[in-house]
SELUM-294537 format. One record per residue: x negated, z, y negated of N, C-alpha, C in turn; residue in three letters. Coordinates in steps of 0.1 Angstrom, whole numbers, plus 5000, padded with zeros to 4 digits. Atoms other than C-alpha are relative to their C-alpha. Layout:
<pts>
XZYXZYXZYAla/...
</pts>
This chain:
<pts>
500149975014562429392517498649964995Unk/501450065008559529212496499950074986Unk/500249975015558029402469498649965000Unk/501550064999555029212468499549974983Unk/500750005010552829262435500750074988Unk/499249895011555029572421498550094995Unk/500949915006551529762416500150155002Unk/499449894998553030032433498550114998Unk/501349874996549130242437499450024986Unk/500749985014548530192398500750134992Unk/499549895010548630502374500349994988Unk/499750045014549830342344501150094991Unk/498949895000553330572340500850065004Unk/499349934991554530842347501949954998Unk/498750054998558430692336499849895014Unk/499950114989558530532371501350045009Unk/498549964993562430622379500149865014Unk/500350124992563030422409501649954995Unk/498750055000566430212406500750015013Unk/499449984984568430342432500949955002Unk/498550074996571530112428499449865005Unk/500550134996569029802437499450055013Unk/500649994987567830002471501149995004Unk/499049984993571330072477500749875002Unk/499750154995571729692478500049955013Unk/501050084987569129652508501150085013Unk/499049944987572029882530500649865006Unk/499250104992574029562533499349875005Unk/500750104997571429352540498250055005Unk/501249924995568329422563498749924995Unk/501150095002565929172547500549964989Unk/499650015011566529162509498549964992Unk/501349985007563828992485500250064983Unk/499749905014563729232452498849934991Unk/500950035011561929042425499850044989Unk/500449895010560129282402499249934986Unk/500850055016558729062376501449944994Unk/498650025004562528992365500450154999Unk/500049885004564429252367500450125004Unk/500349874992563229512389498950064991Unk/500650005005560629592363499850205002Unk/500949825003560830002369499150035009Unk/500749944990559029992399498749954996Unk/501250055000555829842384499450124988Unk/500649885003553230122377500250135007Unk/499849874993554430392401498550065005Unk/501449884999551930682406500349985019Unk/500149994986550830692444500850145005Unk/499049814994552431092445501549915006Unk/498550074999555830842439499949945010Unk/500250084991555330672471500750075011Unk/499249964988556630892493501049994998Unk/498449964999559730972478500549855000Unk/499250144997559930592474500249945017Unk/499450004987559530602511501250035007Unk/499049944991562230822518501349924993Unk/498650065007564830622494500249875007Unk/499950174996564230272517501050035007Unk/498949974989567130222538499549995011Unk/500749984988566830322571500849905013Unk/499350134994568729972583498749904995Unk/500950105001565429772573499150005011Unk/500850044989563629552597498549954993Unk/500950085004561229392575499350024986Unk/500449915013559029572547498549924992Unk/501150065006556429352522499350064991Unk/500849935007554029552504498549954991Unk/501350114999551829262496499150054983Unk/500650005009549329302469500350134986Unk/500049885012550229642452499250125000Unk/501249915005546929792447500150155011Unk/499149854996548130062470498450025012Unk/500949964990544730252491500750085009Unk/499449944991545230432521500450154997Unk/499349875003545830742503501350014995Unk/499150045012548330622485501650015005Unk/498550044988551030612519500250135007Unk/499849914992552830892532499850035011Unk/500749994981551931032566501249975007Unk/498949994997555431012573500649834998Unk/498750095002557630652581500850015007Unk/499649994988559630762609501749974994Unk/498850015006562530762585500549805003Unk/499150114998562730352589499749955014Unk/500050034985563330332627500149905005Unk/499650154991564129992630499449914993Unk/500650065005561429872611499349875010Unk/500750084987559729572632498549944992Unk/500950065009557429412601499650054991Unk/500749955009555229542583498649914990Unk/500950145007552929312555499550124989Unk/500849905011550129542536499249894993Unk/501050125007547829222526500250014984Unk/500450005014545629212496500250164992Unk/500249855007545729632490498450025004Unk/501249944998542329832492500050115006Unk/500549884999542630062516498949915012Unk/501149954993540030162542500449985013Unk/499150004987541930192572501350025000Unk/498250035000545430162585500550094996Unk/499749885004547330382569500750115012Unk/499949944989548430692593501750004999Unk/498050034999552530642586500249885006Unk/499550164993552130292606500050075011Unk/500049974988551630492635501650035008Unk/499049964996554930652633501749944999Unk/499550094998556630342633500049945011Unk/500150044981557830302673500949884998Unk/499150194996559729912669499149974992Unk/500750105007557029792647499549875009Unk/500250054993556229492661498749844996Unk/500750105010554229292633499550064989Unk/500349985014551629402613498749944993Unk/500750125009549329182585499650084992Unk/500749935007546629322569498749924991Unk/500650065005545029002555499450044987Unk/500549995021542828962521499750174997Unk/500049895004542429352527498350064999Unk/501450015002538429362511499250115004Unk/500649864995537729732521500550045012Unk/499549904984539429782556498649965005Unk/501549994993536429882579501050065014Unk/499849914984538830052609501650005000Unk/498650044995542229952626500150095014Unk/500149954987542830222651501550085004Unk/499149954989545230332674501949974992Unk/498950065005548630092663500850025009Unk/498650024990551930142676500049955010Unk/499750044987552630102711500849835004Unk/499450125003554729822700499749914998Unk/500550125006552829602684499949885010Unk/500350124993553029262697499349904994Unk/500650145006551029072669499350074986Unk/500749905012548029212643499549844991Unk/500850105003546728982620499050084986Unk/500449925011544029072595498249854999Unk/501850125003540328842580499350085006Unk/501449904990537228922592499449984985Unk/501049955011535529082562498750055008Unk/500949934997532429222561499850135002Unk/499249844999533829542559500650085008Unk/499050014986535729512590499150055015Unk/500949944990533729742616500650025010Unk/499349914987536429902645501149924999Unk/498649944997539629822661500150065011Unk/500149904989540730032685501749985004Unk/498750004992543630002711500250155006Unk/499749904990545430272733499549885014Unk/500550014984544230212767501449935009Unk/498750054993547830162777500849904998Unk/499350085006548729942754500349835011Unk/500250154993550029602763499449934995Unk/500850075008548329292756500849954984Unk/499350085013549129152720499349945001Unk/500250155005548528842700498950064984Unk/500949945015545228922672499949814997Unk/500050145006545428632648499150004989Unk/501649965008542128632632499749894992Unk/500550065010540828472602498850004993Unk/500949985005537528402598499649984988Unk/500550085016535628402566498649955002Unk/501550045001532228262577499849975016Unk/500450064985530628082611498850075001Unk/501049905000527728382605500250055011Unk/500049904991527628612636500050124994Unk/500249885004528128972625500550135008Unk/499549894989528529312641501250054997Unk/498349955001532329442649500049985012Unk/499849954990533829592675501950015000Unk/498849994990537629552694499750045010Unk/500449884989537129842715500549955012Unk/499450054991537729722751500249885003Unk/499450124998538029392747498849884996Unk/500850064999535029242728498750104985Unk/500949905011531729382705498749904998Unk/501250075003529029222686499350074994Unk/500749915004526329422679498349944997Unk/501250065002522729352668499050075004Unk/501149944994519529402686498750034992Unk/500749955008516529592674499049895002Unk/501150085002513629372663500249835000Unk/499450145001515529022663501550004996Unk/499150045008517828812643501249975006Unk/499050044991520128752669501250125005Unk/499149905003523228922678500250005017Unk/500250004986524429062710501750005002Unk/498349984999528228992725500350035013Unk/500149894988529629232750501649945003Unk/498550024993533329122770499949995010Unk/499750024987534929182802498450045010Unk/500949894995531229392814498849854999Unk/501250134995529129072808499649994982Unk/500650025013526329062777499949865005Unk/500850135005525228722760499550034988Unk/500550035015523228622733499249835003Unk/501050135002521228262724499050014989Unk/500949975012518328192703499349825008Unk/500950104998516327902699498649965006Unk/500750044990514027762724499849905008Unk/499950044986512627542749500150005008Unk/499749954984512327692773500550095007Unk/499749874999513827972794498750105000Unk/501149884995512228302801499249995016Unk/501150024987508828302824501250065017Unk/499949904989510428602845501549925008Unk/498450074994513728342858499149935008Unk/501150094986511828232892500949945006Unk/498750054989515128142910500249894993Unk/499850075011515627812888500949855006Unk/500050134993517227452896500649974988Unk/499550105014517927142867501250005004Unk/498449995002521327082856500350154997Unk/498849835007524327352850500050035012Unk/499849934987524527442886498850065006Unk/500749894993522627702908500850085011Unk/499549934995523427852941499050035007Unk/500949914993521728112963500650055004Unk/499449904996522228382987499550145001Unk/500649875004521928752978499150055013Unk/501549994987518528853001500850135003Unk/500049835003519029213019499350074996Unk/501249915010517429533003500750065005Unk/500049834994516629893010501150074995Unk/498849875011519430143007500050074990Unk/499549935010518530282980499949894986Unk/500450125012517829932960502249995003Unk/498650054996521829872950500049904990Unk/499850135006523029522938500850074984Unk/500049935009524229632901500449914983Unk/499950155010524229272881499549895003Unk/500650164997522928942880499649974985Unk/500750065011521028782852500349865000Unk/499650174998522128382840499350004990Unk/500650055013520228202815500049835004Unk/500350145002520527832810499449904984Unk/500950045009518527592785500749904995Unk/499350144999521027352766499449904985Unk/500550065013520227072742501449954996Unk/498850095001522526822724499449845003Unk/500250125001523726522734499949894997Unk/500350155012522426152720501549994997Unk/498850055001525125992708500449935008Unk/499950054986525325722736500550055009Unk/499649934988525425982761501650074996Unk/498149935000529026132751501249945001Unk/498950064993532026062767501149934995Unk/499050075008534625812757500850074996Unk/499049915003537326022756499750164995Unk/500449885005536026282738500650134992Unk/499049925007538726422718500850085012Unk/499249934984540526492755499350095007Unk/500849874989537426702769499250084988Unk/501249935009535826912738500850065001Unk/499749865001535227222742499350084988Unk/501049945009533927462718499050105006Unk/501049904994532027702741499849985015Unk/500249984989530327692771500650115010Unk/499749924992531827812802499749995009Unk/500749964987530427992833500750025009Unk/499049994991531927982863499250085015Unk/500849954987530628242889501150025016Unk/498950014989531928212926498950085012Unk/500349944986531328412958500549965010Unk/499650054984531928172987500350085011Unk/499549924990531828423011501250095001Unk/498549974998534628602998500949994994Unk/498750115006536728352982500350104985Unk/499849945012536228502945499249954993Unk/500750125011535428302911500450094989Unk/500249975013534828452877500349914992Unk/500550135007535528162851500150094986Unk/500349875011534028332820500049874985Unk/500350095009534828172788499650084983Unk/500149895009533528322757500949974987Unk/498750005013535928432726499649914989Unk/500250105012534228232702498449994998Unk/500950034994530828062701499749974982Unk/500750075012529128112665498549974997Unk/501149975001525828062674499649834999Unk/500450154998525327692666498650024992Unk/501249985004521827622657499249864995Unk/499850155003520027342641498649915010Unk/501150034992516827342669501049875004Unk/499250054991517427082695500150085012Unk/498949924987517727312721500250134995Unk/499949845000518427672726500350055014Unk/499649934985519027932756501150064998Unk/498849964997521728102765500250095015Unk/500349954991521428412781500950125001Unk/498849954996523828642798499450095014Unk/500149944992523728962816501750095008Unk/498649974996527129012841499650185009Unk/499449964996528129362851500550015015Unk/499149994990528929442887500550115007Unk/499249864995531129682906499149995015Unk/500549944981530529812946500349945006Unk/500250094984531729492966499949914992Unk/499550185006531729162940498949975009Unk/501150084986528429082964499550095003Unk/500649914992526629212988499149925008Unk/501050084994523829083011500349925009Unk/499750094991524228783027501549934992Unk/498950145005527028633002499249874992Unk/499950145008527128292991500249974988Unk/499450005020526828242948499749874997Unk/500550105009526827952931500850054984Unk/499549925016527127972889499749854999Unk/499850155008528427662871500050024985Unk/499850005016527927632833500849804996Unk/499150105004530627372819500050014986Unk/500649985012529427282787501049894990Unk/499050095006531027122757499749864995Unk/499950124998531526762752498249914998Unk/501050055006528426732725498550085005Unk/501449934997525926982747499349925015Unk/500550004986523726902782499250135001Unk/501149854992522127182802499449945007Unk/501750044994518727102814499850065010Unk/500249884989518427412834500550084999Unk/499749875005519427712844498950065013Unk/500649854990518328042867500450114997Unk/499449914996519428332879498950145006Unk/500549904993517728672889500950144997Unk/499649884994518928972906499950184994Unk/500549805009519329362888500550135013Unk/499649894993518729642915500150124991Unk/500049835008519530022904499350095010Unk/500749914992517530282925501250165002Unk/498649904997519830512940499650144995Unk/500449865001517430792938499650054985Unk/500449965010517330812901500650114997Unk/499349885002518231162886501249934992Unk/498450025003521731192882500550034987Unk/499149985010521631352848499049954986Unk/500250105009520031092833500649924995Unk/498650075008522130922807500049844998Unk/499650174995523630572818499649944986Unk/499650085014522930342784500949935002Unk/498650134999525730122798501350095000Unk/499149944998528030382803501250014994Unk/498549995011530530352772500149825005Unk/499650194994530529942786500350055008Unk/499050044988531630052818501050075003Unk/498749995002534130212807501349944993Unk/498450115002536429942795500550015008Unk/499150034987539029892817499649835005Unk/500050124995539029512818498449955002Unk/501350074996535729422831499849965017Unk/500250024986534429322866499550145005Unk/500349844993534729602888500850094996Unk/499249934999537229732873501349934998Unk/498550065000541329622862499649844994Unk/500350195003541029192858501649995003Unk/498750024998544829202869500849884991Unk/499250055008546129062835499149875001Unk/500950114999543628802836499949915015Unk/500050064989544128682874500949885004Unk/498650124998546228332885500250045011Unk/498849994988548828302915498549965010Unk/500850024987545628122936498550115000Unk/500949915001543328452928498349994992Unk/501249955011540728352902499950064988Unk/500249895009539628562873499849894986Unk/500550095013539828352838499850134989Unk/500449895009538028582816499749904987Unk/500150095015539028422781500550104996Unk/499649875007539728672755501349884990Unk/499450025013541528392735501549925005Unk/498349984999544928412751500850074994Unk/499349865009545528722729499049964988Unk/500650015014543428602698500149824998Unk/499850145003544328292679498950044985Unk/500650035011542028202650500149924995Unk/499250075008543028062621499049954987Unk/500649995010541727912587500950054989Unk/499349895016542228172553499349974989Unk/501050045014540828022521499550124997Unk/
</pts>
């Protein structure tokens, strides 16, 4: 059913009779488009009170519900949709609310819901179990989404409005947040921070170092109460002349650099690709620096690491380096972890990588198997 730009959330009049012989149409037909600027004309101006009962008049044989552009905020929606049980589509784009409304919840077959052009959503939380596909812009406005934990993966079809960096958060999956005293932003996925800034050089304190994208070493031993805890990567990339780039260039560009951490010793590879890379800059070089996350066996003393950075068609890496993060075992216990809400994602290193694992046992940590990004005028 399409009632897209009925005005349903405006208080214009109270005569807002619904026409019940044009719902009792949509019974014989589960996908009916009702065009209200002809002559469905009573539904334009309904009071938001009239909302529910217009909820409860929809037939409860509709798969597919358009609500596009009728002013309608999140107050405006009954708490109650349970009445259309075999809804699967749901299209709110271009209203004003704030957050999802709480009657999407109780929609269990939904399986599509679109919340583009919506200028004041700031928080998308906890969507039907169902869902297999969100799509919504990236406003400025746009602060939270939030999964069930249980959920399965879905498909986020994202539309950016700007190549800025800005802070937002998809709980569990990825977070951009801003650090105190610089312009730069910080991005958190799968238990591994990055950020870049412009520079020549790396940081003094990266002693472990060798030119190019590659680096390997083997974890030294340490005292029992020094435990292995992370690793530190930073590499230094410029861009390439024009000469130097590869004939076939259209066949190998990438848009983001990817790291590829491996543990020879016991046959385990990380290949870390990040969800989207807006940090282009106009220096000629910049760093690119990255703190991974580790659980209680990814290494241990005496394995074998090398870290590969695979860079995209128009960048080179100059250098990189690597140094080591112990934790002291003997720190008081009820001292409060700052990482602690990060190491509670599920999908990170060290803990569930399952969905993310291939048949020959490496870890492709791309977030953008479940997020497609699109252009939205």
């Amino acid at each position: 059913m399409l009632l897209d730009g009925c005005n349903l959330g405006e208080s214009q009049t109270e005569d807002t009779n619904l026409d019940m012989d044009s719902l009792d149409m949509c019974n014989a037909n589960k996908n009916i488009s009702i065009s209200t600027r002809t002559s469905f004309s009573t539904f334009v101006g309904a009071i938001p009170s009239r909302l529910k009962f217009f909820s409860s008049s929809l037939p409860r044989s509709l798969v597919r519900l358009s609500l596009v552009n009728n002013n309608l905020s999140t107050e405006s929606f009954p708490m109650d949709f349970s009445s259309l049980s075999l809804l699967k589509e749901l299209y709110l784009d271009g209203n004003p609310i704030h957050s999802m409304p709480n009657c999407v919840r109780t929609l269990h077959r939904v399986e599509i819901l679109s919340m583009l052009n919506c200028n004041k959503l700031k928080l998308v939380e906890h969507p039907p179990h169902t869902l297999k596909i969100l799509l919504y812009s990236d406003r400025e406005s746009l602060e939270k989404v939030v999964f069930d934990p249980k959920m399965s993966p879905l498909m986020l079809f994202y539309f950016p409005r700007s190549y800025t960096p800005r802070s937002y958060e998809i709980e569990g999956m990825v977070k951009i947040q801003t650090m105190v005293g610089v312009e730069e932003k910080m991005l958190y996925e799968f238990g591994i921070f990055s950020t870049t800034y412009d520079a020549e050089e790396m940081p003094s304190w990266f002693i472990h170092r060798s030119a190019g994208p590659s680096i390997s070493f083997t974890i030294p031993s340490s005292s029992p109460n020094n435990l292995l805890k992370g690793i530190n990567f930073c590499f230094l990339q410029t861009m390439r002349v024009l000469y130097e780039l590869p004939v076939s260039l259209h066949d190998h560009f990438r848009i983001t650099p990817m790291i590829t951490v491996s543990n020879i010793t016991k046959n385990r590879m990380w290949i870390y690709e990040p969800l989207w890379d807006r940090y282009f800059v106009d220096k000629k070089c910049r760093v690119v620096l990255s703190h991974w996350m580790l659980g209680m066996n990814e290494m241990e003393p005496g394995d074998h690491i090398t870290v590969t950075v695979t860079e995209p068609s128009y960048e080179l890496t100059k250098e990189c380096g690597v140094s080591l993060v112990y934790e002291d075992d003997g720190e008081k216990k009820d001292e409060e972890d700052v990482l602690g809400y990060y190491k509670s994602w599920n999908h990170i290193i060290g803990g569930d990588l399952s969905p993310f694992q291939t048949t020959t046992g490496q870890f492709i940590l791309r977030n953008q198997q479940f997020v497609t990004c699109g252009l939205y005028g």
